[in-house]
N, C-alpha and C positions, 0 to 999 in steps of 0.2 A: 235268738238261736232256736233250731228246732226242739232241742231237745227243754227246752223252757217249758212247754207244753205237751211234752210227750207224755205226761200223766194223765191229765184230760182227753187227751187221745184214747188212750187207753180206758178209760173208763166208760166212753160213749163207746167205743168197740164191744166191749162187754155187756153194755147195755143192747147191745143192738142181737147180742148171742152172736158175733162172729167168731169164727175162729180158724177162715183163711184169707189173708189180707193180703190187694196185692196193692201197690204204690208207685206210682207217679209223680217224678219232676220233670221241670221247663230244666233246659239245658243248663243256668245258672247254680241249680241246685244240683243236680245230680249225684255232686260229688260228698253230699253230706248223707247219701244214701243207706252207707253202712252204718251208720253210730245210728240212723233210724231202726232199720232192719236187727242190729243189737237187740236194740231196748224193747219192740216188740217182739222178737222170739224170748226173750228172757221172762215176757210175762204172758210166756205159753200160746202165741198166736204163732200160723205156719204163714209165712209170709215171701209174697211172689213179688218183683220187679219188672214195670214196663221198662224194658231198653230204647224201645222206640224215642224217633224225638216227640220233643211237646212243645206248643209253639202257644199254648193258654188253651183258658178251661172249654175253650172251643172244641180242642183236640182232647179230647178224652183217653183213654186210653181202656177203651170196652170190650174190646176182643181179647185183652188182660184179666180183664172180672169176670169173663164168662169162667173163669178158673179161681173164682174167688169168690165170698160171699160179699165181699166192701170193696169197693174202688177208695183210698185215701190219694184226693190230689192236692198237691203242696203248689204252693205258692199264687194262687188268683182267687176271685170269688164267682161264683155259679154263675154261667149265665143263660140257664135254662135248669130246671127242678128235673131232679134225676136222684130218684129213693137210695139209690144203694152205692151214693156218692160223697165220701167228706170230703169239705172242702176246707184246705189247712191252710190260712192265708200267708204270707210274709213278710214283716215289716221290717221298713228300714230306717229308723231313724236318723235325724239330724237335728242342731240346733237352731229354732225357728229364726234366730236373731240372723240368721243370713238372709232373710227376709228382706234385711237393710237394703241388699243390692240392689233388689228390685223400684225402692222409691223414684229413686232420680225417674223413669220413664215411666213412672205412672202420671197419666194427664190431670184423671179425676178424683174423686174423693168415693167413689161411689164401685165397684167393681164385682168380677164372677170370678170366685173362688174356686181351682179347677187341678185334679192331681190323678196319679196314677195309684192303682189297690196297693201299692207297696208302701204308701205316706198317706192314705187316708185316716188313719189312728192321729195322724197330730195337725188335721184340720181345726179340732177346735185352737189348739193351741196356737195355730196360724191366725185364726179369725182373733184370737187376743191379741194377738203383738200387731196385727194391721191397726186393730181398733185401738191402740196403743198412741199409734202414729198418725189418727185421725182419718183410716181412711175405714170404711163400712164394705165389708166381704160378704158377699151373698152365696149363699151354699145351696145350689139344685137339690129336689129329693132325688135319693136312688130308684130306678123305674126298669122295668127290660135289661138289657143284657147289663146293664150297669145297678143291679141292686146297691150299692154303698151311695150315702151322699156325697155330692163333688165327684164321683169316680167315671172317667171319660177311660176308653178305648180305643185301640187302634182302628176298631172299627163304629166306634159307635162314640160321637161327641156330643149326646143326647145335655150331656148337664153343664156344657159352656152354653146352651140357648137359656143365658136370663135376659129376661126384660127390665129393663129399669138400671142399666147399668151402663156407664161409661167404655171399660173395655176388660177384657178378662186376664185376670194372672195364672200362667200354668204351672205349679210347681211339679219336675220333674226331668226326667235325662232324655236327651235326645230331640231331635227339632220335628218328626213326624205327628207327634201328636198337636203340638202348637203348630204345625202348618196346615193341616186338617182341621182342627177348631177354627183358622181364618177361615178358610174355604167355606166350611159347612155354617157359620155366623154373619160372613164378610163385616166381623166386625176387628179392632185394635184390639190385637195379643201380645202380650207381654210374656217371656219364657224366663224362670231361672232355675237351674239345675243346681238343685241343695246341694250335690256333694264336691262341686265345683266352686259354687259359687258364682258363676257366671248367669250375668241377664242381659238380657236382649230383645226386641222389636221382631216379631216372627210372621212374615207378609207369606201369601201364596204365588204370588207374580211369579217367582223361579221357577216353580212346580208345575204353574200351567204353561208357562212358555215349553217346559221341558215333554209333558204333555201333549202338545200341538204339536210337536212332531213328530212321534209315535206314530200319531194319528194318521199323519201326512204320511208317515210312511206307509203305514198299514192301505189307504189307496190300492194298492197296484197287488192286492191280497187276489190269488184266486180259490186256496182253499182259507176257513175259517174255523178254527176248534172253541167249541164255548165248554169252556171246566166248567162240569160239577165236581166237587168233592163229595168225596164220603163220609165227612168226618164230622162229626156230631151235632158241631154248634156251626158247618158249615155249608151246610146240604141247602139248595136255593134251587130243587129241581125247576120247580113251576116258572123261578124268573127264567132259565136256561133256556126252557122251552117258548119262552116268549121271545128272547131276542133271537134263536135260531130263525125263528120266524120273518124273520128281518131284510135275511138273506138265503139268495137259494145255494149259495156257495158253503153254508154255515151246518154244522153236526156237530151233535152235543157228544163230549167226551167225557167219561167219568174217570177220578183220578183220586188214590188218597195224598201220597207226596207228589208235591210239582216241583220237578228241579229243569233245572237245562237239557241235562243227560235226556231225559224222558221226551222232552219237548223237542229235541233236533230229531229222536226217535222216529217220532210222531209225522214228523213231516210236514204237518200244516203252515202257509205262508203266515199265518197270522191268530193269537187266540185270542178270545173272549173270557175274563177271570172271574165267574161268579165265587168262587172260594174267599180265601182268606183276602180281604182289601188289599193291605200292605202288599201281597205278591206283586201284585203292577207298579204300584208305587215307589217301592224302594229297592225290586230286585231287577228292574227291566236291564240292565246291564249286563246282567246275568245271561238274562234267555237269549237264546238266537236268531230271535225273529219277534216283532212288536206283541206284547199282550197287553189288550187294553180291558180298563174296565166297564162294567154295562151303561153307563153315561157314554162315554167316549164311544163303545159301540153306537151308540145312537147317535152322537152328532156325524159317526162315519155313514151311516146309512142315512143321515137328513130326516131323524123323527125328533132330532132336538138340534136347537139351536148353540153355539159357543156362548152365545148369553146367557144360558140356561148351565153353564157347565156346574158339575156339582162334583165334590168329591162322594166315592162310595163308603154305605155306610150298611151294616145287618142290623137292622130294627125287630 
């Protein structure tokens, strides 16, 4: 719970001589925002709320801080250094012994130990109960946008690439992150969602087939918008301006929220996503005309091959 830590909060605030704090949560938390807000006005700090959404520590919420001396953001870990930023992480425990689910499909004895910032605190305790059952969990150091060990992102699956290992277990909710680890590994991933209980075999085959047709559609594109965003940890001016280069059809858009609304707006037959990865990925449904990612731009203009596909990633 947040407030388990709101003392120590408190004390690095005062350490730091703040005394106007504004705070930030991803949609999940939101709602515990007042019992936060309590407890530091009670110990004399004037304290401001980002309303905006927050989609991770990507999206910061910095045109908030210019009206404060601390950004406090709940629930992820940094993933770019920003002085005048806490970073309040969020755990969610579970009992590792559901771990069990996962043996029947494990092939090997030998595997890559692989979660999301919210169950990174009970990796070790995962690497015990595997090692329990005979089987050896290899844990990535944390590096770039994934400082924590084991800790993978929506956009960034830097710490499923071990070497020396049979195939990778992803403890965590949802099938995006384990379908992205296959793609960016092309190795056997194994998913179980601790608070379920459910495991499962997690291939990319459905994702690129659903992919290739995007792509197929986007063909008969005569205009092309390639998003930048504005948003902190997601700015890729430089890539933006290389793929516009691609096509003489193609102009670079800047954009901080991308919804549909915006994008029928906009009018272009077709965008380009340098932003947040997942946009393409799991909202294309959504938008009203194909948004592909900068790989996919490329095999649409023939500077990359379908062999070469690769899912996108911010390094």
């Amino acid at each position: 719970m947040l407030l388990n830590d709101i003392s120590d909060l408190i004390e690095r605030l005062k350490k730091r001589g703040a005394q106007r704090v504004a705070l930030q949560f991803p949609e999940g938390l939101k709602r515990r925002s007042a019992e936060v807000v309590a407890a530091l006005k009670n110990a004399g700090f004037e304290v401001i709320v980002s309303g905006d959404p927050c989609y991770g520590a990507c999206d910061l919420a910095l045109e908030t801080l210019e009206s404060a001396d601390v950004l406090v953001h709940f629930g992820h870990a940094p993933v770019s250094e920003q002085p005048r930023v806490i970073f309040e992480q969020w755990e969610v425990a579970f009992d590792v012994a559901v771990l069990e689910n996962a043996l029947p499909f494990l092939k090997g004895t030998t595997i890559g130990l692989v979660t999301t910032v919210q169950h990174v605190n009970q990796i070790p305790a995962m690497k015990t109960f595997l090692q329990s059952r005979g089987i050896i969990g290899i844990v990535a150091e944390g590096s770039g946008r994934t400082p924590i060990r084991g800790q993978v992102l929506g956009c960034s699956f830097a710490a499923a690439r071990v070497s020396g290992v049979d195939e990778i277990l992803f403890v965590g909710t949802g099938l995006f992150h384990p379908t992205g680890i296959a793609l960016a590994t092309n190795g056997r991933v194994i998913a179980l969602d601790p608070l379920t209980g459910i495991a499962q075999e997690v291939r990319g085959d459905s994702l690129i087939r659903r992919r290739f047709a995007v792509i197929e559609k986007a063909r008969g594109a005569r205009t092309v918008g390639v998003i930048v965003s504005t948003k902190s940890g997601q700015q890729r001016m430089e890539l933006a301006r290389r793929l516009s280069r691609l096509s003489k059809n193609a102009v670079i858009v800047i954009m901080r929220e991308i919804n549909p609304d915006e994008l029928l707006n906009l009018g272009f037959d077709c965008y380009v996503n340098t932003a947040c990865p997942r946009l393409a990925y799991d909202d294309q449904a959504r938008f009203p005309v194909p948004v592909l990612s900068p790989q996919e731009f490329e095999i649409l203009c023939g500077t990359r091959s379908w062999e070469e596909y690769a899912i996108d990633e911010i390094v």
